[in-house]
Each structure stands twice: as C-alpha cells, then as structure tokens.
Residue, then its C-alpha position, 0 to 999 in steps of 0.5 A: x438914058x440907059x435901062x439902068x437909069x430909067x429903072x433907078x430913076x423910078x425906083x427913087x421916085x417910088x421912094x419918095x412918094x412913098x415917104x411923102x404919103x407916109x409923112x401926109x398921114x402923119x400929118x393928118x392924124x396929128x392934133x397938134x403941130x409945130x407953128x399951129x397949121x398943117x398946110x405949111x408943113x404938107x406943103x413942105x413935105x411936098x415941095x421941098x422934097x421935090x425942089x431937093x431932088x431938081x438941085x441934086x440933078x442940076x449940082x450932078x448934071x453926068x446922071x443925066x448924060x450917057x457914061x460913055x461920054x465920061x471916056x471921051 
C-alpha cells in the first residue's frame, strides 16, 4: 500500500467513528425513538456503517492493489 492509501484509509476511518460517536449521542440523549428501543439502532449505527464500508471494498477490490499494476 502506498503512503497515499495508508493516510486516506485513516482519514476515512476518523470520519467515520466521528460520525458513529456523534450518531451514539444522539441516540443517548433521546427520549423517544423510532420502534421504542435504542439498542437496535446503536447496533445499526455501528455495524451497518461498518458492513458498508467491507462491501465497497470487496465491489472496488483495485483500492487495495498497487496503481501500477493497472498498466500492466
């Protein structure tokens, strides 16, 4: 993996915990929420985040090859 990768995976990966902690707040400091229980939707905002991100890598796999090899 080039240096390029390496920072924009973390980048990403800041952002998205970023959200994932900004969405668990909320979630805490509500009264009320859609279906009555918060676990769900805390569970949700954790995994389904993450189990989007696997599938964009395994639909775009050339993010985790080298950019050279595109020539080849």
């Amino acid at each position: 993996m080039e240096l390029e990768q390496i920072v924009a995976l973390i980048v990403f990966s800041l952002m998205h915990w970023v959200l994932a902690l900004m969405l668990l707040e909320d979630l805490a400091y509500r009264k009320r929420v859609l279906g009555g229980r918060k676990w769900p939707w805390a569970i949700a905002i954790v995994f389904i985040t993450f189990i989007g991100s696997l599938v964009y890598l395994l639909l775009h796999p050339k993010i985790l090859q080298d950019h050279d090899s595109d020539d080849k």
